[in-house]
C-alpha positions as CSV (number, residue, x, y, z in Angstrom):
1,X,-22.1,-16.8,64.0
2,X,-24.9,-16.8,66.3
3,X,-25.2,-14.4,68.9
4,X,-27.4,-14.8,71.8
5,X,-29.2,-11.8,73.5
6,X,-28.3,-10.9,77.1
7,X,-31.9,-11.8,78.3
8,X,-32.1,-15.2,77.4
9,X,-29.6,-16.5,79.7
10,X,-30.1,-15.6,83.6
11,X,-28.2,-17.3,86.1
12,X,-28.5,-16.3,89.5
13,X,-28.6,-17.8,93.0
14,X,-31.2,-21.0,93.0
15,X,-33.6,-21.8,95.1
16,X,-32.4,-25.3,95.4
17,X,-30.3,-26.3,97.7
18,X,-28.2,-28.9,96.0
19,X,-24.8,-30.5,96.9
20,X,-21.3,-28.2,97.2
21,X,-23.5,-25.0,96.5
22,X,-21.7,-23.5,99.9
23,X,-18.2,-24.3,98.1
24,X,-19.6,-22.4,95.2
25,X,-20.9,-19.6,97.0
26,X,-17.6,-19.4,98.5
27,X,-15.6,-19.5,95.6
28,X,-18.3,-16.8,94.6
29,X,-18.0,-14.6,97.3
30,X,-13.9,-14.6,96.6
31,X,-14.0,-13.9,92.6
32,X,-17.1,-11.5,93.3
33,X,-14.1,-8.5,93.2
34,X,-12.1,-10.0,90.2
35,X,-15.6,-10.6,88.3
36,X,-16.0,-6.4,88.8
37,X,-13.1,-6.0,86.8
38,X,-12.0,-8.5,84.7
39,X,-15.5,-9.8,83.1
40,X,-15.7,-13.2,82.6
41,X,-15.0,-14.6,79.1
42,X,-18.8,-16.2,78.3
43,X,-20.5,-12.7,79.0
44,X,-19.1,-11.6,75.3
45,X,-21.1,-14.2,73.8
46,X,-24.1,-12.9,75.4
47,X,-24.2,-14.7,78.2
48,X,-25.2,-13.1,81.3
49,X,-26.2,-13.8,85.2
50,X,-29.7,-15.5,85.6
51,X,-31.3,-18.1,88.4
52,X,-29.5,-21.2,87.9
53,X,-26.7,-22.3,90.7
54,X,-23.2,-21.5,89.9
55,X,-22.0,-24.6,89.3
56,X,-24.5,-25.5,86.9
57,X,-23.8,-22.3,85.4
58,X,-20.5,-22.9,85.3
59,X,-20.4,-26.0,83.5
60,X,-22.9,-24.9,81.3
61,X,-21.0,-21.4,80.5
62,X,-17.8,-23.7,80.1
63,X,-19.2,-26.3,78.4
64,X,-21.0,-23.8,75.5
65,X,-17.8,-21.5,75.4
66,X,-16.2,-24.6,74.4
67,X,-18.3,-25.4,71.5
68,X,-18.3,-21.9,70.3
69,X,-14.2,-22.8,70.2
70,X,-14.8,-25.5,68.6
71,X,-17.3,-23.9,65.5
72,X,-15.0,-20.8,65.6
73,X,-12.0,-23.2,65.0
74,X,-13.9,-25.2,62.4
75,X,-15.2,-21.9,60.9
76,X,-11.8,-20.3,61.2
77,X,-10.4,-23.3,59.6
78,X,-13.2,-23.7,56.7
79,X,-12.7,-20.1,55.8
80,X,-8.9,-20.2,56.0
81,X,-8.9,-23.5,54.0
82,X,-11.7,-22.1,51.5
83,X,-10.0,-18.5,51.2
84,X,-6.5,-20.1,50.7
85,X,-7.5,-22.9,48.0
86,X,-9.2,-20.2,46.4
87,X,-6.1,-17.5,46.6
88,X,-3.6,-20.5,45.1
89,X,-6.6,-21.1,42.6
90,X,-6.9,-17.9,40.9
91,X,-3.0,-17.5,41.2
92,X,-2.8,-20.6,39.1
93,X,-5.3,-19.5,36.7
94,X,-3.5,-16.3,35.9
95,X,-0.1,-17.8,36.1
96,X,0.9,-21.1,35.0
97,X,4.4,-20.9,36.8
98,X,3.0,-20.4,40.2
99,X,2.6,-23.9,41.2
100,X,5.6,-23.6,43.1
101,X,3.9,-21.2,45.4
102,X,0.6,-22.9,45.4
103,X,2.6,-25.8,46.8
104,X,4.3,-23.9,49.2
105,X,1.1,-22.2,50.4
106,X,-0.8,-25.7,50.4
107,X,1.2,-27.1,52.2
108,X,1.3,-24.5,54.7
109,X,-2.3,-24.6,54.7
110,X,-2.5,-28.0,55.6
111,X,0.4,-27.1,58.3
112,X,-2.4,-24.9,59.8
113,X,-5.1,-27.4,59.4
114,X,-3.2,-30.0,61.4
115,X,-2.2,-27.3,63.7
116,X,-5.6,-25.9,64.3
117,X,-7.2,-29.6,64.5
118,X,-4.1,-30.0,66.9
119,X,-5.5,-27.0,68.8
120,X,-8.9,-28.4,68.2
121,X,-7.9,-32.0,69.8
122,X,-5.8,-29.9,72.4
123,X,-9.1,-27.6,73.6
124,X,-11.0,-31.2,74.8
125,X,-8.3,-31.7,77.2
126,X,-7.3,-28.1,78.1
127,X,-10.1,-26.4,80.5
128,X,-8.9,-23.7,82.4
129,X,-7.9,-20.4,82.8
130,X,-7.5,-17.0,84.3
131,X,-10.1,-14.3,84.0
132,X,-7.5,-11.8,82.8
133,X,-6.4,-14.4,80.0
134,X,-10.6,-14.8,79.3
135,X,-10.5,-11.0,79.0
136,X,-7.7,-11.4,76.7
137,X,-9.1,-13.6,74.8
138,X,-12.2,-12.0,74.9
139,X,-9.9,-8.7,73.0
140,X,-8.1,-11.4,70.7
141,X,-11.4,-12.8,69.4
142,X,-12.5,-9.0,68.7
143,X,-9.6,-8.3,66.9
144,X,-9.9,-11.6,65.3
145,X,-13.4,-10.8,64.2
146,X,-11.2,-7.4,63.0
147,X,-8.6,-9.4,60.9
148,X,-11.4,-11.6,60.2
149,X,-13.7,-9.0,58.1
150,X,-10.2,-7.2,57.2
151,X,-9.3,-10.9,55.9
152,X,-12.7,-11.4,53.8
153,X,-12.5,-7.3,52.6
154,X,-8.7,-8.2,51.2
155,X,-9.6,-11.4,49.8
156,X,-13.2,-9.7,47.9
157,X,-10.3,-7.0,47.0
158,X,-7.7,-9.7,46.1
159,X,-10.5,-11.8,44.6
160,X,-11.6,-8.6,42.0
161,X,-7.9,-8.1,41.5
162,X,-7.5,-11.5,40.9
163,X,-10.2,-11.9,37.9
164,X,-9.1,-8.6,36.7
165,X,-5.7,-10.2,36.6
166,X,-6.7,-13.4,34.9
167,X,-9.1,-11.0,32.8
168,X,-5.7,-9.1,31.8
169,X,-4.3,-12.4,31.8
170,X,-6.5,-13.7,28.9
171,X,-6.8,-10.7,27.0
172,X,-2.7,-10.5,27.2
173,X,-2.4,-14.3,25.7
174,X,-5.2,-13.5,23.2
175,X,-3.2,-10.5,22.2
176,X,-0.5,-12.5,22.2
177,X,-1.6,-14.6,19.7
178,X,-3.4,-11.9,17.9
179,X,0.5,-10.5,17.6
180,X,1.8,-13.9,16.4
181,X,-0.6,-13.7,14.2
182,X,-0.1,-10.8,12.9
183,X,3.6,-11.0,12.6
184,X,2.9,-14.4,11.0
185,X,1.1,-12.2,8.8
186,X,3.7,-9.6,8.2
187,X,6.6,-12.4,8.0
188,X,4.2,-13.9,5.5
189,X,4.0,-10.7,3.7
190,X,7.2,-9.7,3.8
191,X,8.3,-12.5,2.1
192,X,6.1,-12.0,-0.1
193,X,7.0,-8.4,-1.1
194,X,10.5,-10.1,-1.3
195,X,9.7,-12.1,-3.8
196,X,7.4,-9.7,-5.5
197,X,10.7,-7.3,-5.4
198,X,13.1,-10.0,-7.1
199,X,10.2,-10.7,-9.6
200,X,10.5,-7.0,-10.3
201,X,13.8,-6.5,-10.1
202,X,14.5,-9.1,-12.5
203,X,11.5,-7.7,-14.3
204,X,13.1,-4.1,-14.1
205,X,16.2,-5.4,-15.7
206,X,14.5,-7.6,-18.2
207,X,13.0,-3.7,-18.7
208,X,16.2,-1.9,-19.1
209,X,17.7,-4.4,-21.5
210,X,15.0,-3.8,-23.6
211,X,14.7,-0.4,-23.1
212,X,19.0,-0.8,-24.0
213,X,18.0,-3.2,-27.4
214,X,15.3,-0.1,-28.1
215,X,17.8,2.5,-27.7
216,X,20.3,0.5,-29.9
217,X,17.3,0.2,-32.2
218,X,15.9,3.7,-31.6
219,X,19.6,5.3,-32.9
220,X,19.9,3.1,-35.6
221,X,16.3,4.1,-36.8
222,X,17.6,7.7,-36.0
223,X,20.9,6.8,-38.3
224,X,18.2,5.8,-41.1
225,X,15.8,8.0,-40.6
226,X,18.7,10.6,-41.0
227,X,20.2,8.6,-44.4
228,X,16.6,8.6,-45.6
229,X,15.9,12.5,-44.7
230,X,19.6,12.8,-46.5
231,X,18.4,11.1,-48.8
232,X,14.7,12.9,-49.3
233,X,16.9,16.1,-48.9
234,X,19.3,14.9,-52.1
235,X,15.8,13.8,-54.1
236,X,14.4,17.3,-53.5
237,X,17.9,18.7,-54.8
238,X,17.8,16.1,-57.8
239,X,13.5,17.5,-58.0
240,X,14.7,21.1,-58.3
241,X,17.6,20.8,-60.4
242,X,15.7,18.6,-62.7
243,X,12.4,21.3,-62.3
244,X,15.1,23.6,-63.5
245,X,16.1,21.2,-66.3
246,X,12.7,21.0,-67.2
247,X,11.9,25.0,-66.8
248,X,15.7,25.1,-69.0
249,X,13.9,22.9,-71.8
250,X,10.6,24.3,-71.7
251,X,12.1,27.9,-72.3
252,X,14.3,26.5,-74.7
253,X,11.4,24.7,-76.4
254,X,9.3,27.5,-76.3
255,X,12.4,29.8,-77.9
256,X,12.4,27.1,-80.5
257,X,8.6,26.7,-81.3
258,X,8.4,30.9,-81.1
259,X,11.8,30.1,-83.7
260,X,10.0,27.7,-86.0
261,X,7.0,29.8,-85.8
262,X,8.4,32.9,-86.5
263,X,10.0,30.8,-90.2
264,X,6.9,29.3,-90.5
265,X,5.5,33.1,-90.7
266,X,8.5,34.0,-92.8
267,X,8.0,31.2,-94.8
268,X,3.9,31.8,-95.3
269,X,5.3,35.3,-96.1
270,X,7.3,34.1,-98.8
271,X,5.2,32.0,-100.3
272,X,2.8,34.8,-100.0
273,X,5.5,36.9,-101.9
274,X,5.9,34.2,-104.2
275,X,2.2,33.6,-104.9
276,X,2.3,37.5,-105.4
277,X,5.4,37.4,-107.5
278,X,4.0,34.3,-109.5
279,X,0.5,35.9,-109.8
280,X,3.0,39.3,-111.0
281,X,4.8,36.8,-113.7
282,X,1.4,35.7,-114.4
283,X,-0.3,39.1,-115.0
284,X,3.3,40.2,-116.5
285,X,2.6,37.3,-118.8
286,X,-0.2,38.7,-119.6
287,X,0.9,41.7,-119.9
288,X,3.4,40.4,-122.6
289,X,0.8,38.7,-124.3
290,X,-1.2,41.7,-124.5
291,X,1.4,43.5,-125.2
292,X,2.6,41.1,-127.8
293,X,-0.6,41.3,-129.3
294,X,-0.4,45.3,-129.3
295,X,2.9,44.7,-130.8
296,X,1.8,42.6,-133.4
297,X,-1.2,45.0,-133.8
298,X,1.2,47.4,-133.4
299,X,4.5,46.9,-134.9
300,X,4.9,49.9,-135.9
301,X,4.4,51.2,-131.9
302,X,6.5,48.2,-131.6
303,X,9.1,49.2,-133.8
304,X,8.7,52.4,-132.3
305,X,8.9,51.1,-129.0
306,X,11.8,48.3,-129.4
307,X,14.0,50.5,-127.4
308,X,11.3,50.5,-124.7
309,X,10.8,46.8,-124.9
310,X,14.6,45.8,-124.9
311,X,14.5,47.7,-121.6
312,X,11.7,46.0,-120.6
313,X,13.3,43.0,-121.1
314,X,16.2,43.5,-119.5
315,X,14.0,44.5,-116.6
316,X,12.1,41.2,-117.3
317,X,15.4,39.5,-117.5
318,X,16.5,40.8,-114.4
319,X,12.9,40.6,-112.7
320,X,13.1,36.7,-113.9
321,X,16.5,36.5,-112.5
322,X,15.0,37.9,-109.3
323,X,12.2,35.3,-109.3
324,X,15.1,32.6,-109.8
325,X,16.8,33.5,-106.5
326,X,14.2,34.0,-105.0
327,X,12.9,30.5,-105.7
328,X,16.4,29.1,-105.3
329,X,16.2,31.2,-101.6
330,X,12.7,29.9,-101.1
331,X,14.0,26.2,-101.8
332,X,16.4,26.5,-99.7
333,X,13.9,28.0,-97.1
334,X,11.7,25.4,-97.6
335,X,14.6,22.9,-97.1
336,X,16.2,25.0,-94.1
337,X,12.6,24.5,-92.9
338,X,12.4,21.0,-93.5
339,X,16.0,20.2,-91.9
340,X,14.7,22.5,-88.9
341,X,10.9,21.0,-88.9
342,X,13.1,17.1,-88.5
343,X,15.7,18.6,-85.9
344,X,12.2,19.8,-83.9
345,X,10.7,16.3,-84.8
346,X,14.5,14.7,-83.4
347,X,14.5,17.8,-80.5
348,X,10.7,16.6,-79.4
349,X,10.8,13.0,-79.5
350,X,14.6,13.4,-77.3
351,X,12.4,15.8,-75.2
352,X,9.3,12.9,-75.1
353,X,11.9,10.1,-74.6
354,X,13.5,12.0,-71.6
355,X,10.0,13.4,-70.2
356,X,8.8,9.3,-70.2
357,X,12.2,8.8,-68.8
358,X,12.0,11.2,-65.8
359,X,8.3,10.7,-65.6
360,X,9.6,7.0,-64.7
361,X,12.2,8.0,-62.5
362,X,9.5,10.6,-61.1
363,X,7.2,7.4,-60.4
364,X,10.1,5.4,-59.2
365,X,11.0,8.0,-56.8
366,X,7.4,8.7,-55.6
367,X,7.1,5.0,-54.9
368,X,10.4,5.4,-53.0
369,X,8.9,8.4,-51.2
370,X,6.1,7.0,-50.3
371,X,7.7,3.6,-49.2
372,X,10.0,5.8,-47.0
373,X,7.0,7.9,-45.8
374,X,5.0,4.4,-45.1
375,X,8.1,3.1,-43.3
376,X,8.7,6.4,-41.7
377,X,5.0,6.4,-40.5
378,X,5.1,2.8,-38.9
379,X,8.8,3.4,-37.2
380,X,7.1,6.4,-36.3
381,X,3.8,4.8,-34.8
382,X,6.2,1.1,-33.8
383,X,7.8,4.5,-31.7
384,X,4.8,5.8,-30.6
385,X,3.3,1.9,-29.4
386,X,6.8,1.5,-27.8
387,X,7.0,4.8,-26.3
388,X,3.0,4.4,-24.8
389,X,4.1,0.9,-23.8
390,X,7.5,1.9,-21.5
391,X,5.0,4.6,-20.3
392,X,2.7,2.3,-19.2
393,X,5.3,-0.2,-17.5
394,X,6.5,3.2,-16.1
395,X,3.8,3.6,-14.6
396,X,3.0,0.3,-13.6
397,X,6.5,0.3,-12.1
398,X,5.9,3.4,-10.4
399,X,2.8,2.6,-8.8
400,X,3.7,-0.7,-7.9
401,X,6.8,0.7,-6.2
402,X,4.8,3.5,-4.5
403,X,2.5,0.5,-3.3
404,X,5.3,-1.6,-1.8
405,X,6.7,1.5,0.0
406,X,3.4,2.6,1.1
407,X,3.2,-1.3,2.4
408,X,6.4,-1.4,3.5
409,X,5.7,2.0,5.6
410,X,2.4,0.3,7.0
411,X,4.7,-2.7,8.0
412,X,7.0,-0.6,9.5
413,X,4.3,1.6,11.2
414,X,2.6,-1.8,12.5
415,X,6.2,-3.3,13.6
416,X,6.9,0.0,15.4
417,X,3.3,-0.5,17.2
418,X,3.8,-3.8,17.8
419,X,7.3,-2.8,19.8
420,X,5.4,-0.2,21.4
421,X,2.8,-2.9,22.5
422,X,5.4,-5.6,23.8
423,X,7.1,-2.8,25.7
424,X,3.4,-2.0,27.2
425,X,2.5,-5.4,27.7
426,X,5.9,-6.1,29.5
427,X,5.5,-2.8,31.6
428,X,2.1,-4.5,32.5
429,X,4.0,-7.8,33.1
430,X,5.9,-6.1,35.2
431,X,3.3,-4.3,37.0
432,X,1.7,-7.5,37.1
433,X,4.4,-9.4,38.5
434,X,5.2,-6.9,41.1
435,X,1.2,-6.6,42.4
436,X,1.6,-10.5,42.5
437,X,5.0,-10.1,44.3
438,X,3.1,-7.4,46.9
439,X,-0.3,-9.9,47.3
440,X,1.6,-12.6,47.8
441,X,4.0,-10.7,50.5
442,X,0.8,-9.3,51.9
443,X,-0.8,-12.8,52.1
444,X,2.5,-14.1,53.5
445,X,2.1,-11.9,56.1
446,X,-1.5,-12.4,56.7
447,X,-0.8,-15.8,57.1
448,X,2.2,-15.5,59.9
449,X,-0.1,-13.0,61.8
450,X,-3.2,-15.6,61.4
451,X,-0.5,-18.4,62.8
452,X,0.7,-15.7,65.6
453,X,-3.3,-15.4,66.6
454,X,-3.7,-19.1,66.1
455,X,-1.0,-19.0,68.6
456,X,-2.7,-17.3,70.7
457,X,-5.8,-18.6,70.7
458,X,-4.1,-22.1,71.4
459,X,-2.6,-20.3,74.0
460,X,-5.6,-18.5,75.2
461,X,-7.8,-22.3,75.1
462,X,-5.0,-24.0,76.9
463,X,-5.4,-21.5,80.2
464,X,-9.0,-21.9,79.8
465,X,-8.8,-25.6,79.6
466,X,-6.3,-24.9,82.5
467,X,-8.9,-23.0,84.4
468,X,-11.8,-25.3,83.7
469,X,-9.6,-28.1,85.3
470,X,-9.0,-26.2,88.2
């Protein structure tokens, strides 16, 4: 608002002498006291004493104290109007259910626009009043001006708290979505890992009746791996009885080869001795010969030796006799060793038959062994595979379930967070609602003060219009 400086405007006594200027000077001359104490309303605006008459001066004073009315009140009104459309504006932009109140305070607005251009139409046919109402009002427009920058300080304050609402506003509906989302998400997951869980479960029990079948099959490879180590334990007995069979026969073998070596030696010998004997009937042959031929040459020594020669031949007889048995004991040597040398023939093709036979048997059970070592080998490694395999969907299990609780803990964790952040963001509601509650109070309050000086000011206008009639 424009001021204007004391020493623009002088008005004073004029030199002219114009029409009802002794009335004025009168009227002067009366007010001279109250104009000492009460000062008159224009001199706020600037408006001082200069060298113009006083009636001109006084229609002049009146007449621009009027229009300053009448731009305060348009001022006052554009201002009110401006600061109130943008109050319900901002409070509609950071609340959607506040149109209520914007309606209310519209249409109080517009109650104080048709009562201020009520005012406005009233101040054109009020003119007068008393210097201690201009005073008055001359204090009301101060503290107007007060409210005023008071006014345009709480609505810059309310206008910052206002954006930093709508600012909290739209960051609380974006994290308000961002939470939808995100329990969406979660929801999403959840059901997921629910379905993830059933498919394991059934997955787990698919597992355990397996594990059940390779328990039942695990025993009853245990019952056979038993028989068959029963069995292996039995062959091993059979191995080292029949060892000792063997070890049996080969001594007894051996006793009978040392046997039938030790005739065949006694037989040698005899022949030997019956060579020996045969070479002694040979040279005693001889011997008779020659001595036949000394007895014939010599029959007298023979007749002389008959005596001799009869013993001789009894010792010949006997010797012969001796040859005879022991001919007739080597022939029945020779037979004794031909009846043994077929019962060792008999004794080693039994012993040949049985060896071929247990060397069979010996086969037949090393290709057993061996099958039952093959098959105890791949039961062993089908174990082993099988045993690896539950190990690694024990493991798989394991991890899996240490993933889904580790995922159901971060679920948890975030849920927990999120209920921590709705019970922040409704504490903030709150807060919000409550600062909104208080602004709005304060601005309801503002506005029945701004009516009460709008009352007085129509008030204050009236006596001047009262006194400018006068």
């Amino acid at each position: 608002m424009r001021r204007i400086s004391e020493s623009n405007i002088k008005v004073g006594w004029c030199d002219r002498e114009c029409l009802g200027c002794g009335l004025e000077r009168h009227l002067k001359d009366d007010f001279a006291e109250e104009e000492e104490v009460q000062s008159f309303g224009y001199k706020r605006f600037g408006i001082q004493e200069g060298t113009q008459c006083t009636k001109c001066k006084n229609n002049w004073a009146l007449k621009f104290s009027i229009i300053l009315l009448y731009i305060l009140c348009a001022l006052l009104t554009i201002t009110v109007a401006i600061l109130g459309y943008k109050v319900v504006e901002k409070m509609d932009n950071v609340t959607g259910g506040m149109e209520t109140s914007r309606q209310t305070y519209d249409d109080k607005l517009t109650a104080v626009e048709s009562d201020l251009k009520k005012l406005g139409d009233q101040t054109g046919k009020k003119a007068i009043s008393t210097n201690s109402e201009l005073s008055t009002f001359r204090s009301d427009i101060l503290d107007l001006r007060q409210q005023l920058r008071e006014i345009t300080e709480k609505t810059s304050k309310n206008k910052d708290t206002l954006e930093k609402l709508q600012a909290s506003g739209d960051a609380l509906v974006d994290r308000q979505s961002h939470l939808k989302e995100t329990l969406e998400n979660n929801s999403f997951l959840i059901t997921t890992v629910n379905k993830t869980l059933q498919a394991y479960n059934g997955y787990v029990t698919n597992l355990q009746q397996d594990t059940s079948v390779l328990q039942g099959n695990l025993q009853s490879q245990m019952y056979s791996h038993n028989v068959v180590i029963m069995n292996l334990n039995n062959l091993n007995l059979t191995q080292v009885q029949q060892r000792n069979l063997i070890t049996n026969l080969q001594r007894s073998v051996d006793d009978t080869s040392q046997a039938i070596q030790r005739i065949k030696n006694d037989f040698q010998n005899l022949q030997q001795v019956f060579l020996q004997a045969k070479k002694d009937t040979d040279w005693l042959k001889e011997k008779v010969q020659s001595l036949q031929t000394l007895a014939a040459n010599n029959s007298a020594l023979a007749k002389a030796n008959n005596d001799t020669l009869e013993d001789m031949n009894s010792q010949l007889s006997s010797f012969t006799g001796q040859m005879d048995n022991i001919t007739t004991a080597s022939q029945a040597n020779e037979q004794n060793l031909k009846d043994l040398q077929d019962v060792h023939k008999d004794a080693e093709n039994r012993t040949a038959i049985k060896f071929s036979q247990l060397e069979e048997r010996f086969q037949l059970f090393e290709t057993d062994i061996v099958n039952i070592i093959s098959n105890i080998s791949y039961t062993a490694h089908y174990l082993r595979t099988l045993t690896s395999n539950l190990n690694e969907v024990r493991t798989t299990c394991t991890d899996t379930l240490t993933k889904h609780t580790d995922d159901l803990t971060s679920l948890n964790n975030t849920l927990a967070n999120i209920r921590l952040d709705s019970v922040s963001l409704r504490m903030q509601q709150d807060m919000m609602r409550s600062r909104l509650d208080t602004e709005v109070a304060n601005l309801s309050v503002i506005m029945e003060e701004m009516k009460l000086v709008d009352s007085k000011h129509g008030q204050l206008i009236k006596n001047f219009t009262i006194l400018q009639g006068k």
